[in-house]
Structure formats: structure tokens, C-alpha cells
mmCIF entry with sequence, helices, sheets and N, C-alpha, C, O atoms, coordinates in Angstrom:
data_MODEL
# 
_entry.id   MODEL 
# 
_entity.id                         1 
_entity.type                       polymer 
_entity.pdbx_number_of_molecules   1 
# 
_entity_poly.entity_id                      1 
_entity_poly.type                           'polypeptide(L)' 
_entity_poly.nstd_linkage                   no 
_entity_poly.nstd_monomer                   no 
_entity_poly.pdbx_seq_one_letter_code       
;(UNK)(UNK)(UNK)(UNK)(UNK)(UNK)(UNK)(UNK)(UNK)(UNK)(UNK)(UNK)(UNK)(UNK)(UNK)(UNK)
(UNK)(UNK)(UNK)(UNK)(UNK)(UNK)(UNK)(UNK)(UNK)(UNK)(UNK)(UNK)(UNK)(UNK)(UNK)(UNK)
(UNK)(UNK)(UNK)(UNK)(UNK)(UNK)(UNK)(UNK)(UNK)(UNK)(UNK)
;
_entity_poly.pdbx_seq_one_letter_code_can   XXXXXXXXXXXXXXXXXXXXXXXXXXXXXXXXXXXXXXXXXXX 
_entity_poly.pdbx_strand_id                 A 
# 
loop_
_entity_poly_seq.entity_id 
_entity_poly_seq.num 
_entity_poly_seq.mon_id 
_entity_poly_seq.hetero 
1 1  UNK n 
1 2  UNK n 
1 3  UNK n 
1 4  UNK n 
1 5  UNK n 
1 6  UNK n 
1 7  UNK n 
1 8  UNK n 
1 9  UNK n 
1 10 UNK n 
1 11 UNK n 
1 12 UNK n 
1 13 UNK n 
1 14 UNK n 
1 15 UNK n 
1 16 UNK n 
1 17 UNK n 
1 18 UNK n 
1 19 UNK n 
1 20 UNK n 
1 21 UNK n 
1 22 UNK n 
1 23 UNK n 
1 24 UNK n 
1 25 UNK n 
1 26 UNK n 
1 27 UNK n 
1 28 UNK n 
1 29 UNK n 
1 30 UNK n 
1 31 UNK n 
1 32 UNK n 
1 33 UNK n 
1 34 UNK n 
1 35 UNK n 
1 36 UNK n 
1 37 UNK n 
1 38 UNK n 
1 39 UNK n 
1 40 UNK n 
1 41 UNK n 
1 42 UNK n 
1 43 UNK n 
# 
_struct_asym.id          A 
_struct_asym.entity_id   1 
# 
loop_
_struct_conf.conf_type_id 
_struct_conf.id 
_struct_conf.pdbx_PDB_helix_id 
_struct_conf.beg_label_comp_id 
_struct_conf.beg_label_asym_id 
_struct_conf.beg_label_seq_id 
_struct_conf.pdbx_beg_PDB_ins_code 
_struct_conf.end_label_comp_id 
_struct_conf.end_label_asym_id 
_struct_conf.end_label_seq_id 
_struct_conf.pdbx_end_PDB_ins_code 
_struct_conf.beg_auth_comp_id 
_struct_conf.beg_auth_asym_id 
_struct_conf.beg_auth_seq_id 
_struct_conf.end_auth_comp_id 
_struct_conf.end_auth_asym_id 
_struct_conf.end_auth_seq_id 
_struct_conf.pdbx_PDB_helix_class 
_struct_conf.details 
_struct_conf.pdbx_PDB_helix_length 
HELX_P HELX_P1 AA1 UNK A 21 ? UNK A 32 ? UNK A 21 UNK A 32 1 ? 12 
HELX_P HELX_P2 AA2 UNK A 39 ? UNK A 42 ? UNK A 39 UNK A 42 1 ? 4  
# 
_struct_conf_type.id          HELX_P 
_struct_conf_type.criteria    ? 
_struct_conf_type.reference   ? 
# 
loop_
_atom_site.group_PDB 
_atom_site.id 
_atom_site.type_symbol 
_atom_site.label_atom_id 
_atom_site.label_alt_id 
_atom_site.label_comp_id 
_atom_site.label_asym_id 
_atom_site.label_entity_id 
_atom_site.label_seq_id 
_atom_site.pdbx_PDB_ins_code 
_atom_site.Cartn_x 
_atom_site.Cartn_y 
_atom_site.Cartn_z 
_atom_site.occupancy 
_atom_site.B_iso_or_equiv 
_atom_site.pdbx_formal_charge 
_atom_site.auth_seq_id 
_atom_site.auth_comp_id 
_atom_site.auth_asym_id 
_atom_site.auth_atom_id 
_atom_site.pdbx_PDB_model_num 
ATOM 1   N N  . UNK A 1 1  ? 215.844 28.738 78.704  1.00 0.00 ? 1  UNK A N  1 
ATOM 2   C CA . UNK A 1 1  ? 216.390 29.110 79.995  1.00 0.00 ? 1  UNK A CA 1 
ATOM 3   C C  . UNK A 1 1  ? 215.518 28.546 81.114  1.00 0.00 ? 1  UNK A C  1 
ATOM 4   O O  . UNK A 1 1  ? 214.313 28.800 81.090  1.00 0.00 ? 1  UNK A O  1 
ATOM 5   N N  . UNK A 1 2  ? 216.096 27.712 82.209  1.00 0.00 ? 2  UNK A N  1 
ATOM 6   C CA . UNK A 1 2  ? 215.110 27.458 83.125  1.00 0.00 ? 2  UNK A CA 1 
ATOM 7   C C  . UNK A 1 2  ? 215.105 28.592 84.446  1.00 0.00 ? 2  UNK A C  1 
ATOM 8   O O  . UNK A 1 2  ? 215.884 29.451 84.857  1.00 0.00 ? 2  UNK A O  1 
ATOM 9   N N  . UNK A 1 3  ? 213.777 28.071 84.842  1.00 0.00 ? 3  UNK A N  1 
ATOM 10  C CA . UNK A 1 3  ? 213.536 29.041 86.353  1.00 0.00 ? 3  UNK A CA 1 
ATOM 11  C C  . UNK A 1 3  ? 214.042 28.261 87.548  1.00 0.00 ? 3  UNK A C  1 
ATOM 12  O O  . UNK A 1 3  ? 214.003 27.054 87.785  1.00 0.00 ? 3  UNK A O  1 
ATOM 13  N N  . UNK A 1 4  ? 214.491 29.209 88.185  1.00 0.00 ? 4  UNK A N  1 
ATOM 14  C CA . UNK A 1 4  ? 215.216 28.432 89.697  1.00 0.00 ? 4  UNK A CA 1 
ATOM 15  C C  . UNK A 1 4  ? 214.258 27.448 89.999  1.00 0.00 ? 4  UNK A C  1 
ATOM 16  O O  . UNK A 1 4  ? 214.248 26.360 89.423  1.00 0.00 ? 4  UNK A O  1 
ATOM 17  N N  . UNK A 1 5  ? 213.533 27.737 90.783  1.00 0.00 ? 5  UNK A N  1 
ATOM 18  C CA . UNK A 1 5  ? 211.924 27.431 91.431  1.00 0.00 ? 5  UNK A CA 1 
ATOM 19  C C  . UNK A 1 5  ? 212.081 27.462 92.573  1.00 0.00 ? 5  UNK A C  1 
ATOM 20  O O  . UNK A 1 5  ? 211.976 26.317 93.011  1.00 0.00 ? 5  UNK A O  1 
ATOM 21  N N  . UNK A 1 6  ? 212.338 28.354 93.540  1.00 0.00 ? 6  UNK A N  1 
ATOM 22  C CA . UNK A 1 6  ? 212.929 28.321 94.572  1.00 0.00 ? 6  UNK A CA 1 
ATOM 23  C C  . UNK A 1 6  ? 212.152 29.678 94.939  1.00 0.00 ? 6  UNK A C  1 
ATOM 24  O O  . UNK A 1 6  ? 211.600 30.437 94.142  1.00 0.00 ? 6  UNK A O  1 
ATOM 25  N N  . UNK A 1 7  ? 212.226 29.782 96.100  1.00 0.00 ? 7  UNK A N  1 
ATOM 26  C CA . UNK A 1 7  ? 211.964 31.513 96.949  1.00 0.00 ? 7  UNK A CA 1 
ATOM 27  C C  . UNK A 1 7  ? 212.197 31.885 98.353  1.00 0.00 ? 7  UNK A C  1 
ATOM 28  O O  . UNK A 1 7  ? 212.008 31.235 99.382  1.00 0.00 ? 7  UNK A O  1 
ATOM 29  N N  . UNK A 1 8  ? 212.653 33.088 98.167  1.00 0.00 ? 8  UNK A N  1 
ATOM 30  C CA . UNK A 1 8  ? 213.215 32.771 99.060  1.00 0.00 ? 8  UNK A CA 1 
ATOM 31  C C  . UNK A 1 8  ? 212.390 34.288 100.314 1.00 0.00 ? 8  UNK A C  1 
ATOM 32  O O  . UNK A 1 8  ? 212.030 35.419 99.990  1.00 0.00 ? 8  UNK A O  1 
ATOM 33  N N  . UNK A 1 9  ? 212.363 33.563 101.787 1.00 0.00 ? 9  UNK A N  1 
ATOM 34  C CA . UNK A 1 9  ? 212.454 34.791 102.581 1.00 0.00 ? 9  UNK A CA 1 
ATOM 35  C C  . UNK A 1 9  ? 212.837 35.556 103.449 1.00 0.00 ? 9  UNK A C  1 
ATOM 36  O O  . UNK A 1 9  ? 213.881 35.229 104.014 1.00 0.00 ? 9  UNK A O  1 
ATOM 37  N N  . UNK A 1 10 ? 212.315 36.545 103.783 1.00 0.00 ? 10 UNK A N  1 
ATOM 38  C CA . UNK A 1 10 ? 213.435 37.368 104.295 1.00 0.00 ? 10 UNK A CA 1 
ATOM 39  C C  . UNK A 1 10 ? 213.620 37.568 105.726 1.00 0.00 ? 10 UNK A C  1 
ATOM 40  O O  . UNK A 1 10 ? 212.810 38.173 106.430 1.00 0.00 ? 10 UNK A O  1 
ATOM 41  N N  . UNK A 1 11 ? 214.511 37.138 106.067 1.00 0.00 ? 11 UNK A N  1 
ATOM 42  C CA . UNK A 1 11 ? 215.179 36.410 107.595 1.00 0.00 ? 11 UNK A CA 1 
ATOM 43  C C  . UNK A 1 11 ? 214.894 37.910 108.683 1.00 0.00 ? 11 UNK A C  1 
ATOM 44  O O  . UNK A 1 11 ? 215.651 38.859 108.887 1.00 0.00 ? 11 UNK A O  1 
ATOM 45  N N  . UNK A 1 12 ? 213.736 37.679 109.138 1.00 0.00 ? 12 UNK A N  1 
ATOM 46  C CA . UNK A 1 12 ? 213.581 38.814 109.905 1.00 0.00 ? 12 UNK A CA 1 
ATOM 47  C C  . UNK A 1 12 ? 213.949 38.420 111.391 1.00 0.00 ? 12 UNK A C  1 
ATOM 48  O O  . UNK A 1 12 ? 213.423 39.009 112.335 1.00 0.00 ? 12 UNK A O  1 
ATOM 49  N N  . UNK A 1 13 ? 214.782 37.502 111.552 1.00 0.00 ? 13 UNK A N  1 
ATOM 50  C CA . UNK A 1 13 ? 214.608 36.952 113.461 1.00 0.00 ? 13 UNK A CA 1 
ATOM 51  C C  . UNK A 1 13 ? 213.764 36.274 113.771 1.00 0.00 ? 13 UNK A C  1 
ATOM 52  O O  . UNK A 1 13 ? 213.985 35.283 114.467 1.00 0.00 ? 13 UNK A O  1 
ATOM 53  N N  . UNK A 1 14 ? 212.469 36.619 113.324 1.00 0.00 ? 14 UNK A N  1 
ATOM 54  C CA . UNK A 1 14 ? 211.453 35.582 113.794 1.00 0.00 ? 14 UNK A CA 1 
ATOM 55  C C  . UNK A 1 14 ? 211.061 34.385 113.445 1.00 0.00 ? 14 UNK A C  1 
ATOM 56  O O  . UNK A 1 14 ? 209.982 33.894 113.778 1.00 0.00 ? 14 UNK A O  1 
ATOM 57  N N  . UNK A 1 15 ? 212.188 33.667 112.531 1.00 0.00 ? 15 UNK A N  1 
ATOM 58  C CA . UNK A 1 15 ? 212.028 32.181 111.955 1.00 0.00 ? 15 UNK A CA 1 
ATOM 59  C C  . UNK A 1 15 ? 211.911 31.282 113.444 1.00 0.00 ? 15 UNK A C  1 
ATOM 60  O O  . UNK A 1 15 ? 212.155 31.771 114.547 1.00 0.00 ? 15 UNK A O  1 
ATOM 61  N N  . UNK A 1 16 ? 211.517 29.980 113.221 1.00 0.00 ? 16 UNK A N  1 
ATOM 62  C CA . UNK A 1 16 ? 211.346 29.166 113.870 1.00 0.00 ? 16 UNK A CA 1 
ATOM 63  C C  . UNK A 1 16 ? 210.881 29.660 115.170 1.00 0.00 ? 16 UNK A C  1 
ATOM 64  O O  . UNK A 1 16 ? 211.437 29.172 116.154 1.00 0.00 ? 16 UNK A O  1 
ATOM 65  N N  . UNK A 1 17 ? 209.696 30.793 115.413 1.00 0.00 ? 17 UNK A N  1 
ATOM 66  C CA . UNK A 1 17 ? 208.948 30.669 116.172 1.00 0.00 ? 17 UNK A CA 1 
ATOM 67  C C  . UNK A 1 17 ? 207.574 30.537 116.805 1.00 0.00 ? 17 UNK A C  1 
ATOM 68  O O  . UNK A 1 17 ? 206.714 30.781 115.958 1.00 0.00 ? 17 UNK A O  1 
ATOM 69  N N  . UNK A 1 18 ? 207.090 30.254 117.927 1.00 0.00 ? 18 UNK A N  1 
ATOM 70  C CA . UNK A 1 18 ? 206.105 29.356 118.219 1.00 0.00 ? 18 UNK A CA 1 
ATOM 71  C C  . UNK A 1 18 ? 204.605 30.804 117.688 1.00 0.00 ? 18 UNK A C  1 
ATOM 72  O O  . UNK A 1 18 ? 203.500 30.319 117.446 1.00 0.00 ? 18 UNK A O  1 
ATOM 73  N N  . UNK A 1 19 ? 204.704 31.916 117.606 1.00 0.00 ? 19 UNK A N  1 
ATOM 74  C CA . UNK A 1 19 ? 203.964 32.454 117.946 1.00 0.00 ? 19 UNK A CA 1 
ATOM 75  C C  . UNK A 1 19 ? 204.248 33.584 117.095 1.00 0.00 ? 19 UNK A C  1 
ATOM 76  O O  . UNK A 1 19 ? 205.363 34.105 117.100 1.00 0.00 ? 19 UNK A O  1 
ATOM 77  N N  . UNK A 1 20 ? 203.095 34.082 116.202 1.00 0.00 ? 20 UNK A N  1 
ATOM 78  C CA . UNK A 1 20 ? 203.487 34.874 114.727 1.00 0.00 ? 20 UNK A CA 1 
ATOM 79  C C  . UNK A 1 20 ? 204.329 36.334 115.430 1.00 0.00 ? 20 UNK A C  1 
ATOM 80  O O  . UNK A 1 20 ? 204.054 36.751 116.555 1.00 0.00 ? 20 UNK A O  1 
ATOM 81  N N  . UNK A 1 21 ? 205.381 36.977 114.523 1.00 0.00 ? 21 UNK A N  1 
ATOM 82  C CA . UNK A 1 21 ? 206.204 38.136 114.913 1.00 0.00 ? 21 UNK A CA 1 
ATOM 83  C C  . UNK A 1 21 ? 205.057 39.272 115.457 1.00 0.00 ? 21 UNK A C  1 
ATOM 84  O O  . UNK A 1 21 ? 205.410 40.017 116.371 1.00 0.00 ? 21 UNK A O  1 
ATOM 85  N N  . UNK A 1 22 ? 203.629 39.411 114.877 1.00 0.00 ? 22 UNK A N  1 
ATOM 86  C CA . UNK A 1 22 ? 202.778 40.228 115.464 1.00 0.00 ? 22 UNK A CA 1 
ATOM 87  C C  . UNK A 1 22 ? 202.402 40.249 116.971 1.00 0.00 ? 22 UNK A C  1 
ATOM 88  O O  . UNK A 1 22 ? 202.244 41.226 117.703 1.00 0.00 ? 22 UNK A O  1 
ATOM 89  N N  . UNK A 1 23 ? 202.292 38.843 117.269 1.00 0.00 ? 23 UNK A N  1 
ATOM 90  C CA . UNK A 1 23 ? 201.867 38.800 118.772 1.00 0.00 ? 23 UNK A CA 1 
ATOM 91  C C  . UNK A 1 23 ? 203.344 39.007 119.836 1.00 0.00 ? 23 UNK A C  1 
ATOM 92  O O  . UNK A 1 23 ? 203.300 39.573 120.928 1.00 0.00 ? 23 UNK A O  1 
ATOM 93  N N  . UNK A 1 24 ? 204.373 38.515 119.329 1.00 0.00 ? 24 UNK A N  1 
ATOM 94  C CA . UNK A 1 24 ? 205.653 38.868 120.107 1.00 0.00 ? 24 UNK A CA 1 
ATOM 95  C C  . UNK A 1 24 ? 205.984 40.569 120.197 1.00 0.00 ? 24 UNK A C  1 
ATOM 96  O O  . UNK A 1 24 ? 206.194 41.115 121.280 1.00 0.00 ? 24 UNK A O  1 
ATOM 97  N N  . UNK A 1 25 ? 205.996 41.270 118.953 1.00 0.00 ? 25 UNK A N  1 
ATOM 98  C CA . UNK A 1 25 ? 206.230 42.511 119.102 1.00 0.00 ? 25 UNK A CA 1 
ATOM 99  C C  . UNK A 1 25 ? 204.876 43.265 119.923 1.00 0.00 ? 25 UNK A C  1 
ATOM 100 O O  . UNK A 1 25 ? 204.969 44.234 120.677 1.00 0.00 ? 25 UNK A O  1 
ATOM 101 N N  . UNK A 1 26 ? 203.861 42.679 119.625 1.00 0.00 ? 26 UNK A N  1 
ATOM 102 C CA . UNK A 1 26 ? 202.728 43.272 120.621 1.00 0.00 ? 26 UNK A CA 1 
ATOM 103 C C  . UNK A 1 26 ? 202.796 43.411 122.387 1.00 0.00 ? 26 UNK A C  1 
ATOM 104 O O  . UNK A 1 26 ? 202.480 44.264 123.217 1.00 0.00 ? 26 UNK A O  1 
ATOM 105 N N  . UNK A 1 27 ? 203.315 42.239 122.397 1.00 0.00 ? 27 UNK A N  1 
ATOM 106 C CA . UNK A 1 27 ? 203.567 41.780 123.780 1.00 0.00 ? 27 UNK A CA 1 
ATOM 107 C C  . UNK A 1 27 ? 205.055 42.331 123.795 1.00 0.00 ? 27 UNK A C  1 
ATOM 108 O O  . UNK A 1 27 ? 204.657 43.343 124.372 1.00 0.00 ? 27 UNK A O  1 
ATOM 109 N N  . UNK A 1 28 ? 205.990 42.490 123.711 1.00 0.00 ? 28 UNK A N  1 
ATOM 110 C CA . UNK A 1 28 ? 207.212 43.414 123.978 1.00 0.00 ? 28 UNK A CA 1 
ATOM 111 C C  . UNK A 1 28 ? 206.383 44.857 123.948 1.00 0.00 ? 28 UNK A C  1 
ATOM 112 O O  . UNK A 1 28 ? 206.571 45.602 124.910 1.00 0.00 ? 28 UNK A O  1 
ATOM 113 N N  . UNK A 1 29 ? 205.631 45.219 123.074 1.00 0.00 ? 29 UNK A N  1 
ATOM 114 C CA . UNK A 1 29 ? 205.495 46.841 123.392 1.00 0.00 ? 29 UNK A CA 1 
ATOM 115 C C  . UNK A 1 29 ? 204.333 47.073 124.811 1.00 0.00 ? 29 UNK A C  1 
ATOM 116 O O  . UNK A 1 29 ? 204.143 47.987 125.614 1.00 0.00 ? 29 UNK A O  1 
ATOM 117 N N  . UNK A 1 30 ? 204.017 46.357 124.690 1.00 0.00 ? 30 UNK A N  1 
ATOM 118 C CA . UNK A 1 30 ? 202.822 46.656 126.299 1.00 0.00 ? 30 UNK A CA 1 
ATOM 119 C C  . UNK A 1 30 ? 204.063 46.327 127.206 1.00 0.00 ? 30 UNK A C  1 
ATOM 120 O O  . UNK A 1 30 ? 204.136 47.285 127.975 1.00 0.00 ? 30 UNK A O  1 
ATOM 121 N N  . UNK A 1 31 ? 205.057 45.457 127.490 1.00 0.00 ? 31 UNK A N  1 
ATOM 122 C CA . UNK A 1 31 ? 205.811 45.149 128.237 1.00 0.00 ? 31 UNK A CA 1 
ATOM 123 C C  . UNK A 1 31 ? 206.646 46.748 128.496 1.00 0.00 ? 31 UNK A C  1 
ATOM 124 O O  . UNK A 1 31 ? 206.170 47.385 129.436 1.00 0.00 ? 31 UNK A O  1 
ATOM 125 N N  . UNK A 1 32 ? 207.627 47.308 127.875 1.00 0.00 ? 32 UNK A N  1 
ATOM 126 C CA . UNK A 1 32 ? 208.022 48.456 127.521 1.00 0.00 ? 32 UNK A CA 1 
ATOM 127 C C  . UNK A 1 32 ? 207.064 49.743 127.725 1.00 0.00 ? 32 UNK A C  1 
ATOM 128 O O  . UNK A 1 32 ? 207.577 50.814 128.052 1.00 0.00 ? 32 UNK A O  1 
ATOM 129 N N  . UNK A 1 33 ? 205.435 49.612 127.499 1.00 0.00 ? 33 UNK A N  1 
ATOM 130 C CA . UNK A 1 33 ? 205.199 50.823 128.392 1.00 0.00 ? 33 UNK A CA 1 
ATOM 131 C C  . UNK A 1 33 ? 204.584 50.010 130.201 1.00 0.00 ? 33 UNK A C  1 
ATOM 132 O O  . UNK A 1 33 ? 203.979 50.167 131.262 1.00 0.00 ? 33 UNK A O  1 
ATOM 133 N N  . UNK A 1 34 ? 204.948 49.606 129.796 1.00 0.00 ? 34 UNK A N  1 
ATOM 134 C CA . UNK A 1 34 ? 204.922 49.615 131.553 1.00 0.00 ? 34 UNK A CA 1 
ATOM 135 C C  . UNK A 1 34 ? 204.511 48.573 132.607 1.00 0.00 ? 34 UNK A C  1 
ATOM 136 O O  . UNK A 1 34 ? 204.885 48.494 133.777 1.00 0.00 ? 34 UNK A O  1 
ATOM 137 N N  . UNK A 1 35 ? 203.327 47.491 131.664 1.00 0.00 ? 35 UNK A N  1 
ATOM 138 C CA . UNK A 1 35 ? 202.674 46.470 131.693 1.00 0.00 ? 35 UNK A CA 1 
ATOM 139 C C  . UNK A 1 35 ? 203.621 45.583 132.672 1.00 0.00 ? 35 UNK A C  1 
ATOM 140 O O  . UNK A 1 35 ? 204.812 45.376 132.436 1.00 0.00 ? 35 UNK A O  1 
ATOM 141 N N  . UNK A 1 36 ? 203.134 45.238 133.461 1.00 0.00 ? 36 UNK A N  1 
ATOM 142 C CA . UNK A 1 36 ? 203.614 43.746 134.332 1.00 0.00 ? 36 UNK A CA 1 
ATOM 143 C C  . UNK A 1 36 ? 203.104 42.467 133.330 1.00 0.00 ? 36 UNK A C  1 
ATOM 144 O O  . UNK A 1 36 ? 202.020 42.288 132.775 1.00 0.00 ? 36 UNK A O  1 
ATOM 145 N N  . UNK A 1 37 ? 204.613 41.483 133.339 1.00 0.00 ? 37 UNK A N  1 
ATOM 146 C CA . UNK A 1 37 ? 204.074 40.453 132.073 1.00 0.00 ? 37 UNK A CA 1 
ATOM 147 C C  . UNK A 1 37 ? 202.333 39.304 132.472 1.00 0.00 ? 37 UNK A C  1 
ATOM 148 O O  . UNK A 1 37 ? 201.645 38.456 131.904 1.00 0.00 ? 37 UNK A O  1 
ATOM 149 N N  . UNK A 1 38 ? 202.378 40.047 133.773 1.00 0.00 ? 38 UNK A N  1 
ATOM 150 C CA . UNK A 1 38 ? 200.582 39.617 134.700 1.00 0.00 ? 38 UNK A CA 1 
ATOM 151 C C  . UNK A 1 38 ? 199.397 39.755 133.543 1.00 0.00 ? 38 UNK A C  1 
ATOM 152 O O  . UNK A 1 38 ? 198.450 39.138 133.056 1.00 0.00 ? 38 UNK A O  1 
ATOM 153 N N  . UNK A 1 39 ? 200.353 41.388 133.424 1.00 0.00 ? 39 UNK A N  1 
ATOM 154 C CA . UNK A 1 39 ? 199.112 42.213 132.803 1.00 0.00 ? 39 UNK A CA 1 
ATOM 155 C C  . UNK A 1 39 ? 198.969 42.112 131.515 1.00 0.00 ? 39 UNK A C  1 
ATOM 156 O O  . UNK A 1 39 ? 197.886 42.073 130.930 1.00 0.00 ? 39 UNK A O  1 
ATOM 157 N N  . UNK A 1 40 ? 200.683 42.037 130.728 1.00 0.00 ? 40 UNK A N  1 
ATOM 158 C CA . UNK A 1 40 ? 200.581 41.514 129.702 1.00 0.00 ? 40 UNK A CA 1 
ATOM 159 C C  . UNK A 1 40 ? 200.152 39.993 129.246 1.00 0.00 ? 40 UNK A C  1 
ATOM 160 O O  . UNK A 1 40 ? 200.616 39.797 128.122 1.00 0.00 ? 40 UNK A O  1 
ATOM 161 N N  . UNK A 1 41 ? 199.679 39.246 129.560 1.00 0.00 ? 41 UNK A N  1 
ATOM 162 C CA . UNK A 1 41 ? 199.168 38.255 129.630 1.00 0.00 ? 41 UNK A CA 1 
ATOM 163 C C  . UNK A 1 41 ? 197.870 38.537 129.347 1.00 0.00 ? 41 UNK A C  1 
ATOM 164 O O  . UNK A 1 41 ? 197.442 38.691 128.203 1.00 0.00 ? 41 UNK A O  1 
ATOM 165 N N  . UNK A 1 42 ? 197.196 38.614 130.386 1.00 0.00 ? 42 UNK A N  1 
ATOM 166 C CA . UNK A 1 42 ? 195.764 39.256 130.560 1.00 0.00 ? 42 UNK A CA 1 
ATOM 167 C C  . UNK A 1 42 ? 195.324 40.225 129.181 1.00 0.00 ? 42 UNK A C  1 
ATOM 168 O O  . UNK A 1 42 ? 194.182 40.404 128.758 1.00 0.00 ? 42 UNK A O  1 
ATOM 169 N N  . UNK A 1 43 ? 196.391 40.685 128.728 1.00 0.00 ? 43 UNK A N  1 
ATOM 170 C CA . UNK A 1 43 ? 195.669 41.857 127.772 1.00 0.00 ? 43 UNK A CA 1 
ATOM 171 C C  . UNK A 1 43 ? 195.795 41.081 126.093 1.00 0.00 ? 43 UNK A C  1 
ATOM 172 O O  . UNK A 1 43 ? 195.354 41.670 125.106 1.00 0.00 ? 43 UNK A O  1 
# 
């Protein structure tokens, strides 16, 4: 029996972007409490 060889992952939205899903959701949640994107920048 052969093995696929393939793998596959799991399409969370954040394909093809510049900047890992950690630092985007980081920066949306300082944005959301309250942060000016100034400040979010800065932080």
C-alpha cells in the first residue's frame, strides 16, 4: 500500500500573510481595547 506523501494544513485565514497570525491578532486586540493604531504601533 503506498503513502500519500502529502500534508496538509489547516486553513485558518491567515495563509498568505506578511506577518505571523500571532502578531496580527495581538495588534487587533490592543486595537479593540482602546489603543490608537499610534499606540498600537509603538507597543
Amino acid at each position: 500500500m503506498q503513502k500519500c506523501k502529502r500534508y496538509f494544513v489547516e486553513r485558518d485565514g491567515f495563509e498568505n500573510m506578511t506577518y505571523p497570525k500571532e502578531v496580527i491578532t495581538e495588534a487587533l486586540h490592543l486595537y479593540a481595547q482602546g489603543l490608537s493604531l499610534a499606540e498600537t504601533v509603538a507597543t
